[in-house]
N, C-alpha and C positions, 0 to 999 in steps of 0.2 A: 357144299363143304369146301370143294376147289376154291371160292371168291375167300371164306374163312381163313382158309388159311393162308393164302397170298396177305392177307388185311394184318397177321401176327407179327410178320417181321415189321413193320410198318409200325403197328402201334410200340413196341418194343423200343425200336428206333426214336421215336417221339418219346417217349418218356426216360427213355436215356437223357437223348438232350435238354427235353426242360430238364430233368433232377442235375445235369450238369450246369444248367446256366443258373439255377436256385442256387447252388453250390460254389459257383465264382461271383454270385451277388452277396452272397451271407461272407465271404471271404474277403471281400473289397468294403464291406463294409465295416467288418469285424476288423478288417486290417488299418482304419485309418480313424477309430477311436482315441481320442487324445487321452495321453497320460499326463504327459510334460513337456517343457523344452528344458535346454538346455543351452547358455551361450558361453562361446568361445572367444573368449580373448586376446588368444595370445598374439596376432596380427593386429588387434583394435587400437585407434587412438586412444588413450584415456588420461590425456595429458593434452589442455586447451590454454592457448596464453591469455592474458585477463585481458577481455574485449572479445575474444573468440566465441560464435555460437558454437554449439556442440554440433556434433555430424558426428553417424553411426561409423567414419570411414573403417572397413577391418572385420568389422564383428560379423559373428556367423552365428546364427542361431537354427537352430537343431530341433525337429520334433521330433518326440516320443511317442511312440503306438502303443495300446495295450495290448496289440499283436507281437509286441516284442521290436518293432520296426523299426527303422528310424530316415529320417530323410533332412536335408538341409533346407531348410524354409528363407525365400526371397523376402528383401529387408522392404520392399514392397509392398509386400503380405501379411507385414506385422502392423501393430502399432505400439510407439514409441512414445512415452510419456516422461518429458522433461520438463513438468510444473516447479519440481524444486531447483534445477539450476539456473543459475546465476553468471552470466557471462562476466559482471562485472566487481565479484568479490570473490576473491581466491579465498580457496577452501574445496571439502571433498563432497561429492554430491553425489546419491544416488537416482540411476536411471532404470526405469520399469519398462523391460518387453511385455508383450503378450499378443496371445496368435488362438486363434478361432478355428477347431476345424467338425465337421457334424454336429453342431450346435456347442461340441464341449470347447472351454476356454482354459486356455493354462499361462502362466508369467512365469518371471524371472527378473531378478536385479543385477546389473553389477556397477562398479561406484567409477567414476571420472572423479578428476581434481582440476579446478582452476589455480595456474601458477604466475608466476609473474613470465616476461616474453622469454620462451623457450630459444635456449642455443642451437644451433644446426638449421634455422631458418629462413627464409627471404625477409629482406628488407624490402616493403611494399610502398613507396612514398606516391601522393599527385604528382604531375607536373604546375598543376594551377591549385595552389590552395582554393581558391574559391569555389570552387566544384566540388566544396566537399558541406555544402548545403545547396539544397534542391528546395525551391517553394513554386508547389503546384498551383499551377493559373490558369486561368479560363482562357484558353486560345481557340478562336472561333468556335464556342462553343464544344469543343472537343479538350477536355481537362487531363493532358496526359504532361509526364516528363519522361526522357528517352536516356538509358542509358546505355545505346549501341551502341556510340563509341570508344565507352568503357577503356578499353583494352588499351587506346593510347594513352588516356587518359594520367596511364601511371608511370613509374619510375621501376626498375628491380633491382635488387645490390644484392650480393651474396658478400656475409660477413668472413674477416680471418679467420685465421685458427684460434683468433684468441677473442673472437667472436665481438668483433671490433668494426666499423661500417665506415665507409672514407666516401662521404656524400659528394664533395668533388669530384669525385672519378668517373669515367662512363659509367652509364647503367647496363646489364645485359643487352645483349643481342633479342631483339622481341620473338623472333626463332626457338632460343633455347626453352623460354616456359611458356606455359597454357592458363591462359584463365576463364576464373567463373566466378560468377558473381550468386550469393549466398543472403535469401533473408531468413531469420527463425529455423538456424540448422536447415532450410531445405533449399536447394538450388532453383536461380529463375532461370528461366527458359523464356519469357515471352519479356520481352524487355522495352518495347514501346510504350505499353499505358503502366506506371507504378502507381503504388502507394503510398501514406505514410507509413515511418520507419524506419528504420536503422539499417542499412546494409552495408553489406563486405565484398569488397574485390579484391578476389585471389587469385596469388599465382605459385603456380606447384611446377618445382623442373625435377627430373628425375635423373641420379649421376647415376650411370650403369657401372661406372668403376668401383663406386661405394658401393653399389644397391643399395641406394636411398634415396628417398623422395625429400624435399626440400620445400618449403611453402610458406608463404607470409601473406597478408590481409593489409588493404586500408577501409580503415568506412566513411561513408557518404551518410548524409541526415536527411533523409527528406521531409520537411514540415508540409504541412499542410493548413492555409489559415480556416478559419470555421467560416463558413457561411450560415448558417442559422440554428436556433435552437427552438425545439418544441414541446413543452411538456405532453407527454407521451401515457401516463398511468400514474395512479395512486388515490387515496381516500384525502379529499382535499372539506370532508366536514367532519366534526370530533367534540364534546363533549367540552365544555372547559374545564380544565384544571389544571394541575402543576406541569404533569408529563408533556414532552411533545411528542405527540403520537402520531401526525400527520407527513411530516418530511421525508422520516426513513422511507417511508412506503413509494416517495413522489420517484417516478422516471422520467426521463428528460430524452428526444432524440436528436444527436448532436449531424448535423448536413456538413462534411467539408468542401474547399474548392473544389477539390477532385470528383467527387459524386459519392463518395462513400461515406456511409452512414456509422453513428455507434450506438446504444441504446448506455447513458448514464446514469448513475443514483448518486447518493447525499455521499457515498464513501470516496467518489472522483477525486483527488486534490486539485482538479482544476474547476472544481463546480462549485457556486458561491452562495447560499440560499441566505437571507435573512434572517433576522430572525422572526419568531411569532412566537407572541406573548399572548396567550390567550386568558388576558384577563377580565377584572368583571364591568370592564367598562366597554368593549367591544365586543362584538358580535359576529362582524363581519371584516375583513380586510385583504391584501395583494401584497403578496411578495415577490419581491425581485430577484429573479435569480439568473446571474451571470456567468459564463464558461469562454477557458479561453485558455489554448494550451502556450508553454514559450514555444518561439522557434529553435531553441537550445535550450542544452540543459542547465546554463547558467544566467539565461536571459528572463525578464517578465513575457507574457503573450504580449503582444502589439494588435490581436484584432480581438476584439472581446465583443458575445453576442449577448445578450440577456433577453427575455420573457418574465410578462409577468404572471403567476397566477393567484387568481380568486379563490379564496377561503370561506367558511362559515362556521362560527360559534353555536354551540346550543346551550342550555342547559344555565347554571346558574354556580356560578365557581364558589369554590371553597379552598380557602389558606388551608395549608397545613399548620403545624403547629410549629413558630417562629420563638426564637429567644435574640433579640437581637440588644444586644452592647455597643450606644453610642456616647462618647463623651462629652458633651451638650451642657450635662449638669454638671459639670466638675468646673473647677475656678484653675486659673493658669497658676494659682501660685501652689497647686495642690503636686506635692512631690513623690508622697506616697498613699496610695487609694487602699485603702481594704476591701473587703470581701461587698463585691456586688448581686444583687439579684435583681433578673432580667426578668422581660415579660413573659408568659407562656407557660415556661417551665422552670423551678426551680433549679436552676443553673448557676450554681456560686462561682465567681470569678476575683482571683484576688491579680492588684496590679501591681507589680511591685518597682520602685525607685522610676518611676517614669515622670513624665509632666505634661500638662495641656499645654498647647501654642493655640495663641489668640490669635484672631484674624484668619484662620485658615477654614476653608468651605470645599466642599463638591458635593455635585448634587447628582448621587448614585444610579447609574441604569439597576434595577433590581433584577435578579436572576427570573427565567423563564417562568411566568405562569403565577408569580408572588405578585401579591397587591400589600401594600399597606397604607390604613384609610384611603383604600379606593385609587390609591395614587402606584404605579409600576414604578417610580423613582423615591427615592430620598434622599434628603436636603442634611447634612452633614456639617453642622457650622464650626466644628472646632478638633481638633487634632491629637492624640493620644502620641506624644513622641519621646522615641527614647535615644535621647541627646546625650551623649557625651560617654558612650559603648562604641569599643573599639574594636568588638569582634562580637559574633553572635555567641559565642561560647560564653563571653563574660559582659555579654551586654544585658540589655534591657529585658524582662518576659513576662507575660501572664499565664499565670497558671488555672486552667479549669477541671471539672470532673463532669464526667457525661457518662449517661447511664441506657442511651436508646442509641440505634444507628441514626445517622446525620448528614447531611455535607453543609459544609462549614467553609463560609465567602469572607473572605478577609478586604477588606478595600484600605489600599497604603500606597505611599510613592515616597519616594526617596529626597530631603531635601540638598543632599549632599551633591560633588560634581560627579562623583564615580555610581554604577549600580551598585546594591545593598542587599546584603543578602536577610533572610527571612526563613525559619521552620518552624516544620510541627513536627512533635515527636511524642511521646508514650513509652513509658517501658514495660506496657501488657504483652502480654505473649497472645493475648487471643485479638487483640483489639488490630485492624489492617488498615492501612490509609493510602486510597487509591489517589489520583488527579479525576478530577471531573470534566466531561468534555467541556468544548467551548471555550474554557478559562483558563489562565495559566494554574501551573504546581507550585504549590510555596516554595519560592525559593527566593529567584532572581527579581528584585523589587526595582524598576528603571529609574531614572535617575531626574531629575527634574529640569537636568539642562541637556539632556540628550540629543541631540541635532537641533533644530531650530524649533522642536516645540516644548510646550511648556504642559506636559499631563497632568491632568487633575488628579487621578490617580490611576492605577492598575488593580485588576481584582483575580484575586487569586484561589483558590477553590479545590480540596478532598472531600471526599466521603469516605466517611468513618464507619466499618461494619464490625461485625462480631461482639456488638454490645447487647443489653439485657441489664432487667435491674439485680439478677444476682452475678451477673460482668459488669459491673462499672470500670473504669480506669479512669486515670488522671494523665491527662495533658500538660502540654507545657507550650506556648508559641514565645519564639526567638526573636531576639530583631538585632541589628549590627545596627551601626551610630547612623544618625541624620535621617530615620524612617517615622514615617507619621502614618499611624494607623485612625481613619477617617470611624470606620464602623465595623464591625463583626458581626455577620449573620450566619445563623443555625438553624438550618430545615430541618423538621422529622418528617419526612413524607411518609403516607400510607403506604406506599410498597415497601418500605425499607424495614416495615418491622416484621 
């Protein structure tokens, strides 16, 4: 009984403490259940001059317990999502926190404005303009550029009062400010091997008479020329017919000097693919495709890489249904054409006050995937033009009705010295007319003496949806004086109805 009762306090003891340590576990965990955050402003920048990356400087953000709690969460800790701003178009932008804690996640917004260069700033200039492009090169095998010594590198002026800059004068004392160097809002620290990219040297001085901080930015470019390109993914065999279905899908992986890699697709603007026509005379073929970024944003690339790849057709192609309008058969002295019908589909076209020019040909690239007799081109020998229209409002036009969705290839060029303008229009409320990729939007027709060459012609290209044969609408195409319209093609492809 003695050993019993000795063993009570004992066990009593022990289950105090577990039920007390149960009790600061259910409490710490209970205590740090997310509700919200919340962020704080009133110290944040939210004012960037245009060329500024954003940077959180200021902002406090805040989590919310459903214990009631709350604690100030490290901008560390967070993640910051600035997909919609724009360093380099003033305007107001919204920026998304959000912060993770026991699996729950919570955000918040609040908006920045890009403005044009803020008053109360440093004036940040080079010493050497030409240090303000960097092109990474292979130096003994080790592909770095160094910007340690940054810091000389610049100039700093603090403007008037009337925020005014006297570039002759000395520059500060390199004492007074502190810099750093900034890419994509987040500061570098390791500054021997870079990237490509746009980066900021800044310098912040801080007037303790004011209490305020002072800061201005220069950038530096670093290009980077390409070293190779490899096609990397995608479905490179397909069916023939109209669509091209193979490209989207193609990836491409781009090598720079540097050693860094990117993985591209067809939407790159610097990636250049062929085209492919899969039509019913091939089977098999290679396209060429070349990448090559400028070293400026005003320059072309200078190193341009390309690959090729190998393709395969199957299957056995099928036109859609084509209405094409060429003037072939009409005589030059014919002034005014009445109501025509094309092949395919009963498509009335009336021409009105125009005239054929004799002597005039091109021999048409046909859009993606079209064959006609077996041939991807056609031979166009005579010219629909409307001479002597002095504006597209009261020049020349043909008037059509279409009753199915379409895209509709106009081939013309201008014989005049200036470009010529050219539309399509409708007055349906339901009928919509997009540009089609690849081709130009009716509009701007070039010009036949345009630099030193001489164009066959330009082709121009919408698709027209929202039809149906109980929506028809009527059309109308435009043309301003000295424009020679070669041929007019009308697809109804199978997906479009």
């Amino acid at each position: 009984m003695r050993k019993i009762k000795r063993l009570v306090p004992f066990l009593l003891a022990f289950c105090m403490v577990f039920s007390l340590c149960f009790s600061l576990l259910a409490c710490a965990t209970d205590g740090k259940e997310l509700q919200s955050i919340s962020l704080d402003t009133t110290n944040a920048k939210v004012q960037f001059s245009i060329g500024e990356e954003y940077r959180p400087t200021g902002l406090v953000v805040t989590a919310n317990y459903k214990s009631g709690k709350s604690e100030t969460i490290s901008l560390e800790n967070v993640t910051i999502n600035t997909d919609n701003y724009d360093a380099y178009t003033k305007g107001t932008y919204e920026i998304s926190v959000s912060y993770s804690s026991e699996g729950t996640s919570a955000a918040a917004t609040y908006n920045v404005e890009v403005v044009d260069a803020l008053f109360g700033g440093l004036v940040v200039t080079l010493k050497d303009p030409n240090k303000a492009l960097f092109t990474l090169a292979d130096r003994d095998g080790f592909r770095t550029a160094s910007f340690t010594g940054a810091a000389n590198w610049i100039e700093v002026r603090k403007p008037d009062a009337n925020g005014e800059v006297d570039f002759d004068s000395a520059a500060l004392d390199r004492s007074l400010y502190t810099v750093s160097i900034y890419k994509g809002g987040e500061e570098i620290t390791e500054l021997g091997a870079l990237h490509r990219g746009i980066y900021q040297i800044w310098a912040t001085m801080y007037d303790e008479v004011e209490n305020y901080t002072y800061e201005g930015f220069t950038l530096i470019n670093v290009f980077d020329d390409v070293k190779n390109i490899e096609f990397s993914g995608g479905t490179t065999t397909q069916a023939k017919g109209l669509r091209e279905t193979m490209t989207p899908t193609w990836q491409f992986t781009v090598t720079y000097n540097s050693g860094d890699t990117e993985v591209v697709t067809k939407t790159n603007p610097y990636l250049s693919i062929s085209l492919i026509n899969p039509n019913i005379a091939a089977n098999s073929g290679t396209a060429t495709v070349s990448y090559g970024e400028p070293k400026t944003f005003n320059t072309p690339a200078t190193n341009v890489r390309t690959v090729n790849v190998p393709y395969t057709l199957t299957g056995d192609q099928k036109n859609p249904d084509l209405a094409v309008l060429t003037f072939n058969d009409f005589t030059a002295s014919d002034d005014t054409l009445g109501n025509v019908t094309v092949d395919a589909v009963n498509t009335e076209f009336t021409i009105i006050a125009g005239k054929i020019v004799s002597n005039k040909s091109a021999n048409i690239q046909l859009p993606t995937g079209i064959a006609i007799n077996g041939s991807t081109t056609l031979s166009a020998s005579q010219a629909y033009q409307s001479a002597g229209a002095s504006s597209a409002t009261n020049g020349r036009y043909i008037n059509f009705t279409l009753d199915r969705n379409c895209e509709i290839y106009i081939y013309a060029k201008s014989n005049g010295v200036d470009d010529r303008a050219m539309y399509l229009e409708t007055e349906s409320d339901y009928a919509t007319i997009n540009g089609v990729e690849g081709y130009l939007d009716i509009n701007g027709v070039p010009t036949a003496y345009s630099g030193n060459a001489y164009p066959a012609y330009s082709a121009h290209a919408v698709s027209v949806t929202g039809l149906d044969s109980d929506n028809p609408a009527d059309f109308q195409l435009s043309f301003d004086a000295s424009i020679n319209v070669f041929c007019i093609l009308i697809i109804f492809p199978e997906d479009m109805q």
